[in-house]
Biotite code that builds the C-alpha atoms (Angstrom):
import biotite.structure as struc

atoms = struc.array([
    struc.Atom([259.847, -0.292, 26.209], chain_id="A", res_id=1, res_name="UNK", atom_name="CA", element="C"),
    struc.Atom([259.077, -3.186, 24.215], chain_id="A", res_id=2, res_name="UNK", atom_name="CA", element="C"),
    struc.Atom([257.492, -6.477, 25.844], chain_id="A", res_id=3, res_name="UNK", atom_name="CA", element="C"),
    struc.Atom([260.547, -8.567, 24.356], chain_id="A", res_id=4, res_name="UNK", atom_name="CA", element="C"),
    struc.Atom([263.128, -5.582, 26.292], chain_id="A", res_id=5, res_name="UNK", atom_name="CA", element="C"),
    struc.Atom([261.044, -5.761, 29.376], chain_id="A", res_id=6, res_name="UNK", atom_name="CA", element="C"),
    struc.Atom([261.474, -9.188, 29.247], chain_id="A", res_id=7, res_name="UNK", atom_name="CA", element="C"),
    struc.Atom([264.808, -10.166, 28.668], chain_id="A", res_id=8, res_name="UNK", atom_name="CA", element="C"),
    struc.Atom([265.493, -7.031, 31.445], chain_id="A", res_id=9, res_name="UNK", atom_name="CA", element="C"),
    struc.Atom([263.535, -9.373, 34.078], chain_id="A", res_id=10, res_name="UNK", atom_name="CA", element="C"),
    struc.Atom([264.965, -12.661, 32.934], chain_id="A", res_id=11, res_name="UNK", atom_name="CA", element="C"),
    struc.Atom([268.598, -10.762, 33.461], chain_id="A", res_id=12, res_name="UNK", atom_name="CA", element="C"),
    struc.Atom([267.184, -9.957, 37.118], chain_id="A", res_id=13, res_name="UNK", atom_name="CA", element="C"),
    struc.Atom([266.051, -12.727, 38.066], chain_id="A", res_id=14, res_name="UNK", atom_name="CA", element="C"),
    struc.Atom([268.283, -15.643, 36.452], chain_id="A", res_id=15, res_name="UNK", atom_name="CA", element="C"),
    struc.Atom([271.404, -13.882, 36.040], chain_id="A", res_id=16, res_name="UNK", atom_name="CA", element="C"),
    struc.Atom([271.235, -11.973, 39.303], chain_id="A", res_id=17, res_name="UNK", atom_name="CA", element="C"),
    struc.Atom([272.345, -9.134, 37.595], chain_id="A", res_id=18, res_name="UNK", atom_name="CA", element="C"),
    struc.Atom([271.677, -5.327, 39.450], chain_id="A", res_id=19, res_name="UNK", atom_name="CA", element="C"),
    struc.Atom([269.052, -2.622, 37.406], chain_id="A", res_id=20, res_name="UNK", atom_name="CA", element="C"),
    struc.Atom([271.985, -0.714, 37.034], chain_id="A", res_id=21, res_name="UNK", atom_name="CA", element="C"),
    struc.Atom([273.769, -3.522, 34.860], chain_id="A", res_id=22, res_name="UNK", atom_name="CA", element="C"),
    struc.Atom([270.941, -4.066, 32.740], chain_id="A", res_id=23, res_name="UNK", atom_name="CA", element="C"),
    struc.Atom([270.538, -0.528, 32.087], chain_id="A", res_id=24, res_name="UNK", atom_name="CA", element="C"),
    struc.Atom([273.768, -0.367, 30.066], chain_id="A", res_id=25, res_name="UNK", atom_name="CA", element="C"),
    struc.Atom([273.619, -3.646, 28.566], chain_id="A", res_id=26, res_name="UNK", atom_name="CA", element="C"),
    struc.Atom([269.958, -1.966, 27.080], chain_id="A", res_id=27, res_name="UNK", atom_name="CA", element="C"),
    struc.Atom([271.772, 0.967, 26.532], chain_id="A", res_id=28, res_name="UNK", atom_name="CA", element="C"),
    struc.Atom([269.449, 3.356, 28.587], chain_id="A", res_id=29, res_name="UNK", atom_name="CA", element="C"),
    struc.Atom([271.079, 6.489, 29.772], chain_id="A", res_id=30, res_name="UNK", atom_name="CA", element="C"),
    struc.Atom([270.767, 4.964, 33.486], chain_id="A", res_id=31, res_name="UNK", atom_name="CA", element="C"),
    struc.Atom([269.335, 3.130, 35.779], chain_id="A", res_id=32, res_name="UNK", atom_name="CA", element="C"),
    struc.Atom([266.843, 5.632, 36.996], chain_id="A", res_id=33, res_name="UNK", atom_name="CA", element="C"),
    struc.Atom([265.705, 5.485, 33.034], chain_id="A", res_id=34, res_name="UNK", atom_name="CA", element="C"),
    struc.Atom([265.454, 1.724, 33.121], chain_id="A", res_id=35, res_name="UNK", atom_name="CA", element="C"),
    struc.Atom([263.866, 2.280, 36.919], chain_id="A", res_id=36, res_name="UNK", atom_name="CA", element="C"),
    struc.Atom([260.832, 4.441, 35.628], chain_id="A", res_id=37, res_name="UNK", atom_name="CA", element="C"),
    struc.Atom([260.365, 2.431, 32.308], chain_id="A", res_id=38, res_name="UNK", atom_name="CA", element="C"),
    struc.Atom([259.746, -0.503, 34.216], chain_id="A", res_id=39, res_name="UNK", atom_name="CA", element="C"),
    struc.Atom([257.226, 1.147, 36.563], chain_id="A", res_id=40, res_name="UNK", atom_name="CA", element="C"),
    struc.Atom([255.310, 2.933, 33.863], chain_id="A", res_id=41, res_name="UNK", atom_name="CA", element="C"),
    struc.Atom([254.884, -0.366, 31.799], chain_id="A", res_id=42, res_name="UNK", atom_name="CA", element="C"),
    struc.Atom([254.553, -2.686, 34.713], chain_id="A", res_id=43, res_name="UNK", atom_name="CA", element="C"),
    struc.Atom([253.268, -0.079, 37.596], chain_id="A", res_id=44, res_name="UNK", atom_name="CA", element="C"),
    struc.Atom([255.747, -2.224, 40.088], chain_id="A", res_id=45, res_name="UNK", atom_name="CA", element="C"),
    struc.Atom([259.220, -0.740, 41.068], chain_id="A", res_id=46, res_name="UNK", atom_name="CA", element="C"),
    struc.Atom([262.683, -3.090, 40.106], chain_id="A", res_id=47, res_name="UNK", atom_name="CA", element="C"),
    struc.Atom([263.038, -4.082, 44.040], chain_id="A", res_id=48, res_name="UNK", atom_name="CA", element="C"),
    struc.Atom([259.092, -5.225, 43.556], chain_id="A", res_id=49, res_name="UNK", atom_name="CA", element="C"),
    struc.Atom([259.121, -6.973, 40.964], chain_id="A", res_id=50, res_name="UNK", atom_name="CA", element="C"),
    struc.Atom([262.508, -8.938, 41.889], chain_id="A", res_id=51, res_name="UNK", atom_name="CA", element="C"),
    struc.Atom([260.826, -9.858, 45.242], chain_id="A", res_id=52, res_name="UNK", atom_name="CA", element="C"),
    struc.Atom([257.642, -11.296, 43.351], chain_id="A", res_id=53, res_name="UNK", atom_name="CA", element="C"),
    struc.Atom([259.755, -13.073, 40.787], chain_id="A", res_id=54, res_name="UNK", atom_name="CA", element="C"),
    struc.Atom([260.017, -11.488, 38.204], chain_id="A", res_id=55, res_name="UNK", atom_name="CA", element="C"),
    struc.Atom([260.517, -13.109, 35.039], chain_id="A", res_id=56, res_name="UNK", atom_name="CA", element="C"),
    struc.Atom([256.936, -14.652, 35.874], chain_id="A", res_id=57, res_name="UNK", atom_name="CA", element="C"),
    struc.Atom([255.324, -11.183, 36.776], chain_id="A", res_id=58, res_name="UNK", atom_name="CA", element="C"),
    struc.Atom([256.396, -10.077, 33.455], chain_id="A", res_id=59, res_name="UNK", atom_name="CA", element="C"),
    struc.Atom([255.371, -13.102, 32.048], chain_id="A", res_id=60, res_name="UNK", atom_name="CA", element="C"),
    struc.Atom([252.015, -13.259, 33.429], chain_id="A", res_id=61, res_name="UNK", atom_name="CA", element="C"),
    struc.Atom([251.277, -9.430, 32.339], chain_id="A", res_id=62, res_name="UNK", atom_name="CA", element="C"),
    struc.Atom([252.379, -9.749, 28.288], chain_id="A", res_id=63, res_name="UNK", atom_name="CA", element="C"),
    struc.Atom([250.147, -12.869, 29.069], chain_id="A", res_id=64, res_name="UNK", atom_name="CA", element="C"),
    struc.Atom([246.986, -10.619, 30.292], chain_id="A", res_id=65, res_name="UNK", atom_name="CA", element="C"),
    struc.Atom([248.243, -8.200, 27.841], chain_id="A", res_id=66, res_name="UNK", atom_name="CA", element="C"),
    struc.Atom([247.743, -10.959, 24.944], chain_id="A", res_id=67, res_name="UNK", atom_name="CA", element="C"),
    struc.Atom([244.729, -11.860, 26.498], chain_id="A", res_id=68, res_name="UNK", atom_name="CA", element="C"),
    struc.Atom([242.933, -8.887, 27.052], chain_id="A", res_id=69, res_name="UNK", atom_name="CA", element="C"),
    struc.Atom([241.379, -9.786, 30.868], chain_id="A", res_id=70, res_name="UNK", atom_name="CA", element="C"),
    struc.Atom([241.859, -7.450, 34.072], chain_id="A", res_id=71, res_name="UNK", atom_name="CA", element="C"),
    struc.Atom([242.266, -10.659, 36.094], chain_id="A", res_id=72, res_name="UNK", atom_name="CA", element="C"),
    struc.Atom([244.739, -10.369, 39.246], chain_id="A", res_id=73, res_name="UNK", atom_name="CA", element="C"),
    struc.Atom([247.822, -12.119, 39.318], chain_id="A", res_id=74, res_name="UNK", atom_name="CA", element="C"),
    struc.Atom([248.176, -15.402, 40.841], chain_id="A", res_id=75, res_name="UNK", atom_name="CA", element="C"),
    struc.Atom([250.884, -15.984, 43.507], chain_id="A", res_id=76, res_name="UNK", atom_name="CA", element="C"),
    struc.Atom([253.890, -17.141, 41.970], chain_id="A", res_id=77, res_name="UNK", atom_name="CA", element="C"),
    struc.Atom([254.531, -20.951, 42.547], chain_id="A", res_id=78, res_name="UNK", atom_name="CA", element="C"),
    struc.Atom([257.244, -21.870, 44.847], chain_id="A", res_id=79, res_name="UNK", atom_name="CA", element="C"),
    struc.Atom([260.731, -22.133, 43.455], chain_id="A", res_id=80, res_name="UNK", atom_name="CA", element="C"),
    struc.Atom([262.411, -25.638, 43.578], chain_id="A", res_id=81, res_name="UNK", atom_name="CA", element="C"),
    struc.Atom([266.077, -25.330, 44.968], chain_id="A", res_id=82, res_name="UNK", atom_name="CA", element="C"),
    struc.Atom([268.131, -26.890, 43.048], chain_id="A", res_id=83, res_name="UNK", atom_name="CA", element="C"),
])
């Protein structure tokens, strides 16, 4: 999966509040399982994971170690703001 499809599939989790299974069609994958093990393979976190560590930023914060090019570990994820 492509770093762009990965992360419009997290933004959908997390800001739309939409399930895996849901953003599996609207990606057109087979299922949700597919969409499921993509995610894990490219991100080595499971959907319920990254959803409970935010994540729109997780993904955000890997393409960003991705781009540039350290093994650092992740920070915690600031606090949200309610609004």
């Amino acid at each position: 999966m492509g770093w762009a499809t990965l992360f419009y599939a997290s933004y959908s989790v997390d800001e739309l509040g939409r399930t895996i299974r849901s953003v599996a069609g609207l990606l057109e994958f087979p299922s949700a399982l597919a969409l499921a093990n993509q995610v894990r393979r490219d991100t080595m976190h499971t959907p319920m994971t990254l959803r409970e560590a935010g994540a729109l930023y997780t993904v955000g914060r890997l393409i960003e170690r991705q781009l540039v090019g350290t093994q650092m570990p992740l920070p915690k994820q600031p606090a949200r703001v309610a609004s």
